[in-house]
C-alpha positions in Angstrom: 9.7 -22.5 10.2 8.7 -23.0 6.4 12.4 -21.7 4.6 10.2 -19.7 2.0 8.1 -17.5 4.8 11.8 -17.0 6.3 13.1 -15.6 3.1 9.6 -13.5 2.6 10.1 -11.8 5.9 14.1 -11.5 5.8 13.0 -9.8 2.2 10.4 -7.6 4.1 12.7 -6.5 7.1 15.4 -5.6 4.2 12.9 -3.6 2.7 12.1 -1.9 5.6 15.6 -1.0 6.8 16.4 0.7 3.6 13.3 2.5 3.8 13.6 3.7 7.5 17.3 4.3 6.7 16.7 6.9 3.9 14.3 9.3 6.0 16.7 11.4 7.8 18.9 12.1 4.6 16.3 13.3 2.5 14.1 16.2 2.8 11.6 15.5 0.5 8.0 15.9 1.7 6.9 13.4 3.9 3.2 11.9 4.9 1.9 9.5 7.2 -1.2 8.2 7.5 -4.6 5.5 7.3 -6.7 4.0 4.4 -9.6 2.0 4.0 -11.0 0.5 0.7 -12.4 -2.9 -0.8 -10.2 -5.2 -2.7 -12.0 -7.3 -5.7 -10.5 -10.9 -4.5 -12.8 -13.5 -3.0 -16.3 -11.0 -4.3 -15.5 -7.4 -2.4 -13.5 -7.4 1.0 -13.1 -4.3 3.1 -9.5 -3.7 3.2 -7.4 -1.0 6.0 -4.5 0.1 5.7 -1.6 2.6 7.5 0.9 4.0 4.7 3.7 6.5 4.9 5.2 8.2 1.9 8.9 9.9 1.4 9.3 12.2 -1.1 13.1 11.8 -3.0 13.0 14.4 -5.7 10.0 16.6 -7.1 8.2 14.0 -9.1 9.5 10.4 -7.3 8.5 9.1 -4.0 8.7 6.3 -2.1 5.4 5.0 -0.6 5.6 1.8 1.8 2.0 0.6 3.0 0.4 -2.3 5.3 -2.7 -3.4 4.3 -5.2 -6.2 6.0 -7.7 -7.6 3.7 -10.6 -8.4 6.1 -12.3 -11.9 6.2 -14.9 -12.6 3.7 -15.6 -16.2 2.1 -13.2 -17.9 4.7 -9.7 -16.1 3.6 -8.6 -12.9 4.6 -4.6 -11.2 3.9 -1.8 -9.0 5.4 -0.3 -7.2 2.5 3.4 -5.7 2.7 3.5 -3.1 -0.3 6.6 -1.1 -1.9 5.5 1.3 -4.0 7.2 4.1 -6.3 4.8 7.1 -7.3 5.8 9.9 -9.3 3.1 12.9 -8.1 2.3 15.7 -11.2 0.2 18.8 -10.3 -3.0 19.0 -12.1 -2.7 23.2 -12.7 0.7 24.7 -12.0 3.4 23.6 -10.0 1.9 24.8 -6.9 -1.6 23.2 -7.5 -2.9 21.3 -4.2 -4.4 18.6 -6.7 -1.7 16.1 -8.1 -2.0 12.4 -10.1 0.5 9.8 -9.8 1.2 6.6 -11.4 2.0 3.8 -9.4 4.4 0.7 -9.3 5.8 -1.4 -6.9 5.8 -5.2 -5.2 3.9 -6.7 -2.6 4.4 -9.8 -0.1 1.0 -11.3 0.5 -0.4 -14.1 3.3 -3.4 -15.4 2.7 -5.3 -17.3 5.4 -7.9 -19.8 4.7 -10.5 -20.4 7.0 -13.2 -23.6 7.9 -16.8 -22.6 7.1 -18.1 -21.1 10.3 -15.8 -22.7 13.3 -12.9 -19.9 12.7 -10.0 -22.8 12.8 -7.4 -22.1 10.1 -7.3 -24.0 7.5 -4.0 -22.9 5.4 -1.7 -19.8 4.3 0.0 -19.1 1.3 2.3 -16.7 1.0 2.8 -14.6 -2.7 4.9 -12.0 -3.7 3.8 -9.9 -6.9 3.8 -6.5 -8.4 1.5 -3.5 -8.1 0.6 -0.8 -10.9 -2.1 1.5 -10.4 -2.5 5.2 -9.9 -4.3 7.6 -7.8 -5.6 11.5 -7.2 -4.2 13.3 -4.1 -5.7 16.6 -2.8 -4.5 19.2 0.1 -7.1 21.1 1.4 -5.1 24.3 1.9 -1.4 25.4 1.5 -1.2 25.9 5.2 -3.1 22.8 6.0 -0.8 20.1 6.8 -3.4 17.1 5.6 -4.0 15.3 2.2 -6.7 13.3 1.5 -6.3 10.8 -1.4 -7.9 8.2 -3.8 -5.9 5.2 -5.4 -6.5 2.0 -7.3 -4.4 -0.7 -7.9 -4.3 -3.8 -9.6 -2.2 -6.7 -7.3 -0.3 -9.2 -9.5 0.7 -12.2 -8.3 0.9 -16.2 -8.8 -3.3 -17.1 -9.0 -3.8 -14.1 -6.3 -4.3 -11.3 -8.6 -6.5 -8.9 -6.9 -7.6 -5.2 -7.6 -7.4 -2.7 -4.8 -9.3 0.7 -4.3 -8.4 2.8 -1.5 -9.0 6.6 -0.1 -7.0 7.9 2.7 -5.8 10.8 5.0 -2.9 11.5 6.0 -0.4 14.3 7.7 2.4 16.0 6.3 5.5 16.7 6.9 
């Protein structure tokens, strides 16, 4: 096995681990849920996506995502994000409409594809940041669902991509 994948996924299960590790002990608001979106590498791929989100103190939360970058152009990508948010109500503290800015890394493989016969071709594996921002929106105060919008822009090594995404989710 290529040492530098092994270090990418030893980094990702580390990641991981301190994520799940932290749920119990906090008892922020929590969210689970699904995304779907386009992302702005090779012209406009569809992109889905599960995320979960752990909130640590009023205006900081953790917000872990997998996304798959669907195949267009002969590549398509499994993205491992770590992101921080830091959610503000729109209108008063107990608004159900909050923005948050956005920043986190990434760990990327990109698989390239031959022209019609499906065969791989090649992977490359990138790790990079993420900054971005979104819109978030609860439909009711006894409602346990949140629908959301977000952008980001994907930095990494001749990878960099732009990501727009809207989701729903449950909370808990």
């Amino acid at each position: 096995m290529n040492s530098s994948l092994l270090k990418i996924k030893r980094l990702a299960a580390v990641m991981l681990c301190a994520v799940v590790g932290l749920i119990p002990a906090l008892a922020g608001e929590k969210a689970v849920g699904v995304a779907g979106g386009i992302s702005t590498r090779n012209g406009v791929a569809p992109v889905a996506g599960v995320y979960f989100q752990l909130g640590v103190i009023p205006h900081l939360r953790i917000a872990p995502s997998l996304n798959y970058q669907f195949r267009k152009h002969g590549a398509d990508a499994f993205a491992v994000n770590l992101d921080v948010h830091s959610p503000w109500a729109i209108v008063g503290s107990d608004s159900r409409l909050r923005v948050y800015p956005l920043a986190g890394f990434h760990i990327a493989r990109w698989n390239y594809f031959r022209n019609g016969d499906g065969e791989e071709r090649g992977r490359i594996d990138r790790i990079g940041f993420n900054v971005g921002g979104g819109v978030e929106w609860m439909p009711s105060k006894d409602m346990r669902l949140k629908l959301y919008a977000e952008g980001k822009y994907r930095y990494a090594h001749r990878f960099d991509t732009g990501v727009v995404t809207v989701g729903i989710g449950y909370v808990f």
